[in-house]
C-alpha positions in Angstrom: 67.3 87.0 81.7 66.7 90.6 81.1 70.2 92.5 81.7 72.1 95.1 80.6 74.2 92.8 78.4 71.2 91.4 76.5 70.0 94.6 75.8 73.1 95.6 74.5 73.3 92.4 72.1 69.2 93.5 71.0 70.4 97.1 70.1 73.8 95.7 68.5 71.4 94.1 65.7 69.2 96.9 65.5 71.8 99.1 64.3 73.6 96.0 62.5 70.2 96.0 60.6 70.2 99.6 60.2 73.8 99.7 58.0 72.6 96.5 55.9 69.5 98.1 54.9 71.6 101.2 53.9 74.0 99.2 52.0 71.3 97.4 50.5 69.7 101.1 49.7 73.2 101.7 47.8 73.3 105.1 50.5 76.7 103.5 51.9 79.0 101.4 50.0 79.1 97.6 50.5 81.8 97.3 52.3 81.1 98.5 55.3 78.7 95.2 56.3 80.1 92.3 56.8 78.9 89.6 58.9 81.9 89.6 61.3 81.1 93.5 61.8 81.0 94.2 65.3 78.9 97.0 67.8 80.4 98.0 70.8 78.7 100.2 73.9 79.9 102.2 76.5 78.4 103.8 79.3 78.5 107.9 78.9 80.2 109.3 82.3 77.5 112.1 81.8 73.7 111.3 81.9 72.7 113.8 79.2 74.7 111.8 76.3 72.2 108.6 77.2 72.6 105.2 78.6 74.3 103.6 75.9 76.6 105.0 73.2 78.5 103.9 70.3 81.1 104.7 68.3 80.1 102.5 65.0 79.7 105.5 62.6 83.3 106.5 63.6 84.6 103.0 62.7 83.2 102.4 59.6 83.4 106.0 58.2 87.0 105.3 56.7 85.4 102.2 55.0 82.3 104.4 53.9 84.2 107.6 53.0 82.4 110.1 54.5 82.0 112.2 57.5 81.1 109.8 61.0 78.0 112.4 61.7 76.3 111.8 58.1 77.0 107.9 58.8 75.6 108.2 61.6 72.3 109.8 60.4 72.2 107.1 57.2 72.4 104.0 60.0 69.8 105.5 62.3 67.0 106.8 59.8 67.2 103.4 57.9 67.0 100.9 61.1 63.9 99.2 60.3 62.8 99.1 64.3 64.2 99.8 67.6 63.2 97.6 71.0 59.9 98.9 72.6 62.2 99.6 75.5 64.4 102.8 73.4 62.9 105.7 74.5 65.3 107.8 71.7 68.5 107.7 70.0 70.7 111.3 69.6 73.4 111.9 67.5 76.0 113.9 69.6 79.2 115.5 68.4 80.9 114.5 65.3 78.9 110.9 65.1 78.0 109.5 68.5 75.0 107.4 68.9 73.4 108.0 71.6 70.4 105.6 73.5 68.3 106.6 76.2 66.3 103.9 77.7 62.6 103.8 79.4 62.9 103.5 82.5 60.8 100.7 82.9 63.7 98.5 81.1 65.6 99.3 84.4 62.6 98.3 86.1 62.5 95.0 84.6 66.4 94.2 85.3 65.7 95.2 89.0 63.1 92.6 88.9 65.6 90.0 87.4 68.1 91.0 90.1 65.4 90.3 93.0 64.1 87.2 91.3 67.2 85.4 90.7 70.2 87.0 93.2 72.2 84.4 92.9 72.0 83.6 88.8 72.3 87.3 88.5 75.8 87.8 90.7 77.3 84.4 88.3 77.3 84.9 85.0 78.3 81.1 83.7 81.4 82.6 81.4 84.2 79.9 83.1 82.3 77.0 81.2 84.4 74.8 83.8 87.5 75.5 82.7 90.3 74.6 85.2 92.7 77.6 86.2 95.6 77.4 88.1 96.9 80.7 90.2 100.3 80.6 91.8 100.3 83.5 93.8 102.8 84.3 97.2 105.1 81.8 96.7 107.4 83.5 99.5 110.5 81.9 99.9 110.7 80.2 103.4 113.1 82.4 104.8 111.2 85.2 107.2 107.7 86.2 107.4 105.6 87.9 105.1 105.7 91.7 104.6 103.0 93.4 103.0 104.2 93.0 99.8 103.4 89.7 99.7 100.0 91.0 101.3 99.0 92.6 98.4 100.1 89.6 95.7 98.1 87.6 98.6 95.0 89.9 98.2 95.2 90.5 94.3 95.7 86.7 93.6 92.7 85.3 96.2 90.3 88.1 95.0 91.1 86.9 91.5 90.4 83.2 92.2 87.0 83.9 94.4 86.0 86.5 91.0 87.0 83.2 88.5 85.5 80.9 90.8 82.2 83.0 90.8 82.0 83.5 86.8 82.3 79.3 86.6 85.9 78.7 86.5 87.3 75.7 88.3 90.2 77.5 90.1 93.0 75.9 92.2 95.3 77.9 94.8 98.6 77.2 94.5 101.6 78.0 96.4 105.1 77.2 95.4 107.7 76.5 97.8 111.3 77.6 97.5 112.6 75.2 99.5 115.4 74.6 97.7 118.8 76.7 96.6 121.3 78.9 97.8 118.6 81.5 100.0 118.0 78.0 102.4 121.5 77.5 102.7 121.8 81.0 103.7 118.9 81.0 106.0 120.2 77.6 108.1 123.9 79.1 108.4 121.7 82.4 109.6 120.3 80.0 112.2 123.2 78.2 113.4 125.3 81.4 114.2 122.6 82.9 116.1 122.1 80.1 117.9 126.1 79.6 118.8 125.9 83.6 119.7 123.3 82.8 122.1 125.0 79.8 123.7 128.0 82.5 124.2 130.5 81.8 121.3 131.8 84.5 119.6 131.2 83.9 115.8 131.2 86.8 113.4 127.7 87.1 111.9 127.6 87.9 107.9 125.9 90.8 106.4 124.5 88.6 103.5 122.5 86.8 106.6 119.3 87.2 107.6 119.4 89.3 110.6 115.8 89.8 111.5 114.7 89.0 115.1 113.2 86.1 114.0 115.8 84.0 113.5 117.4 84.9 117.2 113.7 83.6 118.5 114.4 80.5 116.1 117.5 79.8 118.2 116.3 80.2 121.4 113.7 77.7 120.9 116.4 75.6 120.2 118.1 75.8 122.5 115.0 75.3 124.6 114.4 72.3 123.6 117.8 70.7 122.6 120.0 72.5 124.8 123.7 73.2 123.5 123.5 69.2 122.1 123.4 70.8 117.8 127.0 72.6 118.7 128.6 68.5 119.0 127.3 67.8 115.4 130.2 68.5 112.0 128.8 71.7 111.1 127.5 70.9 107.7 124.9 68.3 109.5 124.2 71.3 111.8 123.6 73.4 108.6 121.3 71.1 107.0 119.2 70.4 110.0 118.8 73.9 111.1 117.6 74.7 107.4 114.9 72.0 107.8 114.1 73.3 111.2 114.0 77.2 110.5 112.0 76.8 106.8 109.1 74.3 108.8 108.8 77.1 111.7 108.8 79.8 109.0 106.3 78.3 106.8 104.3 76.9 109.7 104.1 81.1 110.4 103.5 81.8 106.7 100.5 79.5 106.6 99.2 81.0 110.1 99.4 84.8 108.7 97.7 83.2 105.6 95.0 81.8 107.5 94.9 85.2 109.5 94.6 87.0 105.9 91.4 84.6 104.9 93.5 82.8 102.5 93.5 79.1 101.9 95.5 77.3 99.5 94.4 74.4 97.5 97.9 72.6 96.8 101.5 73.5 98.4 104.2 72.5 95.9 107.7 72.0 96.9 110.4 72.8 95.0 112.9 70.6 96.7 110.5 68.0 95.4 111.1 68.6 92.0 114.7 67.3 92.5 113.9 64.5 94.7 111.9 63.1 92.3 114.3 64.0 89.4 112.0 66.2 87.5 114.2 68.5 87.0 116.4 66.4 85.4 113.9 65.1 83.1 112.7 68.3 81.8 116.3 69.2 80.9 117.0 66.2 78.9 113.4 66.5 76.9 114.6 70.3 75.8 117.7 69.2 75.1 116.7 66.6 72.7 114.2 69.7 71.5 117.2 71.6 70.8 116.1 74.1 73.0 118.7 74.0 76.0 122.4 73.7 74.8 125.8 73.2 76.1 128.0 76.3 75.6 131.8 76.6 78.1 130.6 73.5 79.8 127.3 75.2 81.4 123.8 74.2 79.9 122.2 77.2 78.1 118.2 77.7 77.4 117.4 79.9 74.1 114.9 82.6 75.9 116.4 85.0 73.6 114.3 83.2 70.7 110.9 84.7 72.4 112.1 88.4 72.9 114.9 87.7 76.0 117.7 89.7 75.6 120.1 86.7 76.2 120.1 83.4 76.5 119.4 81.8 80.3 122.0 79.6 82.3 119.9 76.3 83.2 123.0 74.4 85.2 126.2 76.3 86.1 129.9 74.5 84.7 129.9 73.3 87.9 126.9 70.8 87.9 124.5 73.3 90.6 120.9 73.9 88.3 120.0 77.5 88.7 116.2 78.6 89.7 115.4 78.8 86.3 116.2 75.2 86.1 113.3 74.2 88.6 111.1 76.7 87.0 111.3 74.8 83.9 110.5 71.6 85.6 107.6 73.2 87.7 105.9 74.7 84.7 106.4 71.8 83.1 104.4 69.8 86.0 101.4 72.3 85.5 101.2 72.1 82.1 100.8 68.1 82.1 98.1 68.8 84.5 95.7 70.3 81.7 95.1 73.5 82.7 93.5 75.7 80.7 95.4 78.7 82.1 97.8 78.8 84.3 98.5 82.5 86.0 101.5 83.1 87.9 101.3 86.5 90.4 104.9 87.8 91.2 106.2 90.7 92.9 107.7 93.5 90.7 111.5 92.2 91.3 110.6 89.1 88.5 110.1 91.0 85.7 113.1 89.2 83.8 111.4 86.1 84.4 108.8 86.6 81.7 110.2 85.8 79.1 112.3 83.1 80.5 109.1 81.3 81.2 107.3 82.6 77.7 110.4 80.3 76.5 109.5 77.4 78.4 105.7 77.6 77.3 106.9 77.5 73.3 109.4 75.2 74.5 106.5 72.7 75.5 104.3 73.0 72.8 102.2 75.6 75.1 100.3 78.3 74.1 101.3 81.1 75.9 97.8 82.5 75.5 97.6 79.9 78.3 100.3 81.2 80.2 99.6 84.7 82.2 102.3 86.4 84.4 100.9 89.3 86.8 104.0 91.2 88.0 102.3 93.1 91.5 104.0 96.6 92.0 105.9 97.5 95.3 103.5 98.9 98.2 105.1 101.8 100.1 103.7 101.5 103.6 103.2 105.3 105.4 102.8 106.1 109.2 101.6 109.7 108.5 103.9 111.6 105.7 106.9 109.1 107.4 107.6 106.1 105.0 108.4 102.8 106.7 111.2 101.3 106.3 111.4 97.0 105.1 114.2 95.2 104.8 113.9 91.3 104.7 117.3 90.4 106.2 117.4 93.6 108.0 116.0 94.0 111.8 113.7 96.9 110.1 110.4 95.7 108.5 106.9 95.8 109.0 105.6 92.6 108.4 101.9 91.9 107.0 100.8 89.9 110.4 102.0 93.8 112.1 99.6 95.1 109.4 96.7 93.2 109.9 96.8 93.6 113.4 96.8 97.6 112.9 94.2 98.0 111.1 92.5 95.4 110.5 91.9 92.3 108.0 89.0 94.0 106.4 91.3 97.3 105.4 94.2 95.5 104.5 92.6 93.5 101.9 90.5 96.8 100.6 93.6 99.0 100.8 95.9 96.4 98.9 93.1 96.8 96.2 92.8 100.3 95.8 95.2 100.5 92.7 95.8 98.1 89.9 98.3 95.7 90.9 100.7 97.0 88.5 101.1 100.4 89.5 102.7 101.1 92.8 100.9 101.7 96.0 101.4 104.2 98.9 98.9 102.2 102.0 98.5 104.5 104.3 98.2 103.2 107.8 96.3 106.5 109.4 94.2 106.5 106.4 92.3 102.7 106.7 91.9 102.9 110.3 89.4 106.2 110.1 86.0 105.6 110.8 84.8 107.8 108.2 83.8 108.4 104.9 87.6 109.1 104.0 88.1 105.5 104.2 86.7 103.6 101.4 86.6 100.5 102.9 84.4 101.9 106.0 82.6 103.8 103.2 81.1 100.9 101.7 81.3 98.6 104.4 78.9 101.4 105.8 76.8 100.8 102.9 76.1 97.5 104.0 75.4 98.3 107.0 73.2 101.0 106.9 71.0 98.3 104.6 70.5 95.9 107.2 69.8 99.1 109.6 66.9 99.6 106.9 65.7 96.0 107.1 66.0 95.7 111.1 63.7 98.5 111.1 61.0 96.9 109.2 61.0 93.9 111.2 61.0 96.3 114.4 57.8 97.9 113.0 56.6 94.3 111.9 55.3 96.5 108.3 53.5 94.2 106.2 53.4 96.1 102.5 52.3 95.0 99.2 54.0 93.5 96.3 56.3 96.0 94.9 55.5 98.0 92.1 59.0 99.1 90.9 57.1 101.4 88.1 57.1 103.9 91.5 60.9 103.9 91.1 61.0 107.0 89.1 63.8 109.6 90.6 67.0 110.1 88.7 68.9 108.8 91.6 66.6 105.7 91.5 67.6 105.1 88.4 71.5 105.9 88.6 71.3 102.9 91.1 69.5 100.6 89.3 71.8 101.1 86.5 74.9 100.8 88.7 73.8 97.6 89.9 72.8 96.1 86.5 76.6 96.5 85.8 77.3 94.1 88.1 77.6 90.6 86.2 79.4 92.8 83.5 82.1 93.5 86.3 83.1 90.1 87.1 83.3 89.5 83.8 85.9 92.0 82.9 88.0 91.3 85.9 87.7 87.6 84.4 89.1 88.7 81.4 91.4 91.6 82.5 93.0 90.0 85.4 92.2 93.3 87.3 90.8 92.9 90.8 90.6 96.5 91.6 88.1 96.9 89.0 86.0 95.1 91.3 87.1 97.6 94.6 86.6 100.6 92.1 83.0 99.7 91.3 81.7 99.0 95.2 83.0 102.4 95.9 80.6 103.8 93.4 77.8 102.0 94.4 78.4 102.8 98.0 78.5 106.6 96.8 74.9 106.3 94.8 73.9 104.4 97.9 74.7 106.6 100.2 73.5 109.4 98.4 70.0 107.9 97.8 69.8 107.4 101.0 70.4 110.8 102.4 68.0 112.6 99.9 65.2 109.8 100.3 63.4 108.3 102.9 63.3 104.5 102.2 60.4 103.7 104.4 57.3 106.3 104.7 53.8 106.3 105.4 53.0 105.3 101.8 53.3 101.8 101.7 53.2 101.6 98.1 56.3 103.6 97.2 58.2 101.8 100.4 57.8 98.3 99.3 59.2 99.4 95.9 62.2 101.4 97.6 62.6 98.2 99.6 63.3 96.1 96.6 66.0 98.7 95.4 67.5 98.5 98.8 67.2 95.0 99.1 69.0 94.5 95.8 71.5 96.9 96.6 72.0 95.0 99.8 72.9 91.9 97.5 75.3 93.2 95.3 77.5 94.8 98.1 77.3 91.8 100.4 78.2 89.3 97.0 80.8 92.0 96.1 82.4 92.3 99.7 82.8 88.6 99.7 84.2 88.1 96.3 87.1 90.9 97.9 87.5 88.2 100.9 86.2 91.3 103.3 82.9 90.7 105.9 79.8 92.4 105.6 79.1 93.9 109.0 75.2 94.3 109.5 76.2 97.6 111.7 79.2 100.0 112.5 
């Protein structure tokens, strides 16, 4: 397959060449070839330093003991040939080599793009590999806010991207359906619903006091009458905690549906002590030396992997902490052979990561393996006015409000807009423009405007010849051409990096050379010839948006 990446491999032995035959020439010392010796490209931001550059002369001019520049011209004048498809190699600055490229090379990969779409869009990187991504993981207790929208967003874009690049990818969602917030959330419940059968109970500030859980009671009472108030409270307790966490969840997986997010397994945690995992895994660290018994409580040694103290597992008085079911859960997914497990977690868990580095040594686990994504806060603005969220408070936005503001589409995009560890202002005003302000109607216009291009041809019922791309000559023909070859290289890198925005980031641009193009160029003329071959270019551009869209979980509209 002729792609960017191949060509990058050619020219990487070309100039690998080039310094053996100079050591060889005894113009460099040995040392600076080696058979692990590596050449690495970039793509100049501006067109007049080339296509391709690298840094190599700079790299190995410590090792050589001269000036990068001189390297530089040893490496290049001793390279015994360069691919027919170099049109010329610069030197620029103090030792940057610089390649510029025929264009028929970018000919040829838009001809790969059209001939194989779909072999283009998935480069096979994954192998099969299974993957694991826990991502939301809200606890039962209230609905979710649009922080968990964008762990939501960050963590399903990431599984569609893995899935795409060959990975074998589960969803997972972890259920905190156990511990002291449930007990909370029940006694929440069952004071509401006394206060709205007309006792007069002091409600606590530590409950959760969001509308929600009045509409909880009054369902109740709707269907069971005052009959829960004749029950020892503790039974009351329990049941309304069963109750209120399958309505809220039921919710949860509604809003998740509403988001275009499925979810392969849904792992309880209460399960973990009802089948006495829990239990288990503390006994096998103990024995391991790794948990310890220290004023009666049970102690795990996270300090040994960078913690800055050791971790209570059970309290003296017999109750297990979270940590304790974290153990046994991580524990669960490492016996089912993944080969990386990635956990997605909102800012507020950043002490956990080394808790659970510990429990990945603890188990013989590589913690290359292991992968935590901590997703910053998202500040959600009406205008210049900040919006105020507050789970147990009456005064929250939550992500369902969101979605039905501005849109699924939006959300998603907006939520992707920065790197999910940097914190994010989503401004409300902002994603429901219909404009070229708004990045997602940008490049959603993109799209659209494509499939405009293509109705049009079927409207005039044009039959044109083959394509002959070698017509593709303008600059901005080019640009796009080169912008879309980038494409498998993309996926690849948000494989690696974990980084879904890098993904957002690069549809932007291509919208921007699309639109661009578009507005300086006619697409269809009377010259059939140079039509069919801006046809292909559209039709490829068409491809790449559509396949990108998805991959973000956002439609493709074929007009706006």
């Amino acid at each position: 397959m002729r792609t960017l990446s191949t060509m990058k491999k050619i020219l990487s032995k070309s100039i690998l060449a080039g310094v053996k035959s100079s050591v060889e020439k005894g113009l460099i010392t040995s040392e600076a070839y080696s058979s692990s010796l590596k050449v690495y490209f970039e793509i100049p931001k501006e067109k007049k330093f080339g296509d391709l550059t690298t840094n190599i002369a700079f790299v190995l001019a410590p090792i050589a003991k001269m000036p990068p520049r001189k390297l530089a011209e040893i490496i290049i004048e001793n390279i015994p040939a360069w691919p027919n498809d170099v049109d010329r190699v610069e030197i620029a600055g103090s030792g940057f080599i610089n390649l510029f490229l025929k264009p028929r090379f970018w000919h040829k990969v838009l001809r790969q793009i059209l001939a194989q779409p779909k072999e283009f869009c998935s480069p096979a990187v994954g192998r099969g590999r299974k993957v694991n991504i826990e991502f939301v993981s809200a606890n039962p207790t209230g609905p979710l806010h649009v922080g968990h929208g964008r762990c939501a967003v960050v963590g399903d874009s990431l599984a569609r991207i893995l899935e795409k690049v060959g990975y074998r990818v589960t969803r997972e969602y972890y259920i905190n359906d156990a511990g002291r917030q449930m007990d909370i959330l029940g006694r929440s419940v069952f004071l509401r619903y006394c206060q709205e059968l007309g006792r007069d109970v002091p409600f606590p500030e530590d409950g959760y006091q969001g509308e929600y859980i009045r509409d909880i009671a009054r369902d109740l009472i709707k269907e069971r009458g005052d009959s829960i108030l004749s029950m020892p409270e503790k039974e009351a307790i329990s049941l309304l905690t069963k109750i209120a966490a399958d309505v809220i969840l039921h919710q949860i997986k509604a809003d998740l549906t509403l988001f275009r997010i499925q979810f392969d397994q849904w792992f309880s945690e209460k399960s973990l002590y009802e089948s006495r995992a829990v239990e288990r895994a503390i006994r096998y660290l103990q024995k391991k030396g790794w948990i310890y018994e220290q004023d009666g409580a049970l102690w795990m040694k996270t300090s040994e992997v960078g913690d800055e103290k050791d971790r209570v597992v059970v309290r003296s008085n017999g109750e297990p902490t979270y940590y304790a079911s974290d153990i046994a859960y991580h524990r669960n997914k490492f016996q089912r052979r993944y080969a990386r497990l990635i956990d997605i977690w909102g800012a507020d868990h950043h002490g956990y990561v080394n808790r659970i580095r510990a429990v990945a040594r603890a188990f013989s686990v590589s913690e290359e393996r292991v992968s935590i994504l901590l997703v910053q806060l998202v500040r959600l603005m009406r205008g210049d006015t900040p919006v105020n969220m507050s789970t147990r408070k009456a005064t929250f936005t939550t992500l369902s409000e969101v979605i039905e503001e501005v849109g699924v589409d939006a959300a998603r995009f907006f939520f992707l807009l920065r790197r999910f560890d940097t914190h994010l202002d989503f401004d409300l005003e902002l994603a429901k423009k219909q404009s070229s302000e708004n990045p997602v109607y940008y490049t959603q216009y993109a799209h659209a405007r494509l499939c405009s291009i293509f109705r049009e041809v079927e409207k005039r019922q044009l039959h044109l010849p083959d394509p002959d791309l070698s017509l593709l000559r303008n600059q901005e023909e080019i640009q796009l051409i080169q912008k879309l070859s980038l494409y498998p290289q993309v996926l690849i890198e948000v494989a690696e990096s974990l980084e879904p925005h890098r993904l957002t980031f690069y549809l932007i641009e291509l919208a921007t050379l699309f639109h661009k193009y578009y507005n300086l160029y006619r697409i269809i003329s009377e010259d059939g010839d140079l039509s069919s071959a801006r046809l292909a270019l559209a039709s490829a551009t068409q491809a790449i948006i559509a396949d990108g869209l998805t991959l973000l979980g956002i439609s493709t509209p074929a007009a706006m």
